[in-house]
N, C-alpha and C positions, 0 to 999 in steps of 0.2 A: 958659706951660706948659699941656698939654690935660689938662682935668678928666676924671679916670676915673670912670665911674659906678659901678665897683665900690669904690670909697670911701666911698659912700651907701650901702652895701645896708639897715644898721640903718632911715636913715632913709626908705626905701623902703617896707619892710614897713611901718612904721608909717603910712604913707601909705594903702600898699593897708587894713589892716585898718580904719584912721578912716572912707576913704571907701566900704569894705564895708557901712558900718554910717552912712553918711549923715554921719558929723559934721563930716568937711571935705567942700570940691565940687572938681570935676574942677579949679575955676579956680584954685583955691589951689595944687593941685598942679603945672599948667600951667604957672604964674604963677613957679612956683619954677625948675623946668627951665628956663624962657624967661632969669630972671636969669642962671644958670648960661652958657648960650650966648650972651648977652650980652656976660659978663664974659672971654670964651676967642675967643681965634685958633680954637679947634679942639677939637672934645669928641668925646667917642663920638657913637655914632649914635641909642645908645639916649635920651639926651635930647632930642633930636628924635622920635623915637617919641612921650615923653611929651608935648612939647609941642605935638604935631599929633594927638592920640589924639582921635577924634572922640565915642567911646562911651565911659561909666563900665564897661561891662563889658573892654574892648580897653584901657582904661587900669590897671585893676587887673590884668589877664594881662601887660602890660609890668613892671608894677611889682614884679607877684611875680617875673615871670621875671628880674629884674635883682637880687634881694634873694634866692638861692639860700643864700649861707653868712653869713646875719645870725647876729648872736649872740641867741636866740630869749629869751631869760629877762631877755638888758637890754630887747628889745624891748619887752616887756612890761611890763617897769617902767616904761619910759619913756610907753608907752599909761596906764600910771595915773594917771602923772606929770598928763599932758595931761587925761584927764580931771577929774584932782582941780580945774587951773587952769579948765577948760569949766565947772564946778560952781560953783566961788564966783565967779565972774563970772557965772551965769547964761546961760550959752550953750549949755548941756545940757541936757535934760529929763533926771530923776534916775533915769526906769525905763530913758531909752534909755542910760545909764551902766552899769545892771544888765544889761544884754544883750551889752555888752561883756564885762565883770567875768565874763559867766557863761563866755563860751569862752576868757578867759583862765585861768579857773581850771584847766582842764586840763593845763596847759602845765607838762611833768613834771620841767621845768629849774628852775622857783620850789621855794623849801623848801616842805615839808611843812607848815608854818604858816601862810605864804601860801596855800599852795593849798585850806587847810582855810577858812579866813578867807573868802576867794575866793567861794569853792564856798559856805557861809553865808551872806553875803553875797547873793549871785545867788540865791539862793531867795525870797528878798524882791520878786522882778521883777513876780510877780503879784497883789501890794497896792498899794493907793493909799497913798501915804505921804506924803500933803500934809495931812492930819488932824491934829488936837489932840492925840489919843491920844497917852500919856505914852512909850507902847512905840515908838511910833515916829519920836518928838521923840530916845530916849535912841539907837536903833538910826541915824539917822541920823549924828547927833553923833559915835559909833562908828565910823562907817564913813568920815566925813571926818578924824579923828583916824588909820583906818589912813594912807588916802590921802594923808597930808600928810608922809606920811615919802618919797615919790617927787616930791615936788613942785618941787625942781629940776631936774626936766625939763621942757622947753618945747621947739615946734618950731623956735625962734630960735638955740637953743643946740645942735643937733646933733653941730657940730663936738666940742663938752666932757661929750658922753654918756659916753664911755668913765671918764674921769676921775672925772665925778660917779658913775658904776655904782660904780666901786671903792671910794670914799669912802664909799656907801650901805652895800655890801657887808660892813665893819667895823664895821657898828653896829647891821644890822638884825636879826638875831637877838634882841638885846636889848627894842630897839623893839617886833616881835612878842609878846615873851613879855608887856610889858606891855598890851598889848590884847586878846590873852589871856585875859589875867587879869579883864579888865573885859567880856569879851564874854558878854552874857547871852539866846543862841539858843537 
């Protein structure tokens, strides 16, 4: 059966945005494509694009341009998801997670609580936040507690985005309200 790469678009964008922002490399993306045409008699073309893209700027203009009707609000859960897991494994640095966090917070498809949290959150980018200071022990602690409610998203798991967004989706209001309640910006 030939792989349509419009079955990826979700995990597309997510791709371009990480490697927007440095946190995966050309190769991880490559890498994935290449399995893809591997695994098929016959794919689009567009995954050949990705897997022969010689520049990080030509491989993100592929990747947006193949991620046109992503659903933009899983997308982004899903990027938090991924960063919550880059975090407690230490394969993030914690400002370059606030530079993300910061242009997601625009994204006018997250509730109103999200995007408030979000946008809080990402003001924080221009502190050092590796200190003792108690303010930023507590704010930290906060902001992986929000993060931890996307945390079943992984780049391994694509296929079950959908499914896990839904699941999210009936409980995170709730979730929010209690961080909320405890956020002290």
């Amino acid at each position: 059966m030939k792989e349509n790469i419009a079955n990826h678009q979700n995990l597309l964008s997510v791709f371009a945005i990480l490697r927007k922002y440095g946190i995966i490399t050309n190769k991880e993306i490559t890498d994935w494509a290449d399995a893809v045409l591997a695994s098929e008699a016959a794919s689009d073309y567009a995954f050949i694009e990705i897997s022969t893209s010689a520049s990080t700027h030509n491989l993100i203009k592929i990747l947006e341009k193949n991620a046109m009707n992503k659903n933009t609000e899983m997308v982004c859960r899903v990027i938090l998801g991924i960063i919550y897991h880059l975090l407690t494994e230490n394969l993030i640095a914690f400002k370059d997670s606030l530079r993300v966090i910061s242009e997601i917070s625009y994204e006018e498809g997250l509730t109103e609580d999200e995007q408030f949290l979000l946008y809080g959150y990402s003001e924080f980018s221009s502190y050092e936040l590796q200190g003792e200071y108690d303010g930023f022990r507590l704010y930290r602690e906060n902001f992986f507690e929000f993060l931890s409610f996307y945390k079943n998203f992984t780049l391994t798991n694509h296929r079950e985005w959908s499914s896990i967004h839904e699941t999210l989706l009936t409980e995170l209001s709730e979730k929010l309200e209690m961080v909320k309640g405890n956020y002290p910006y």
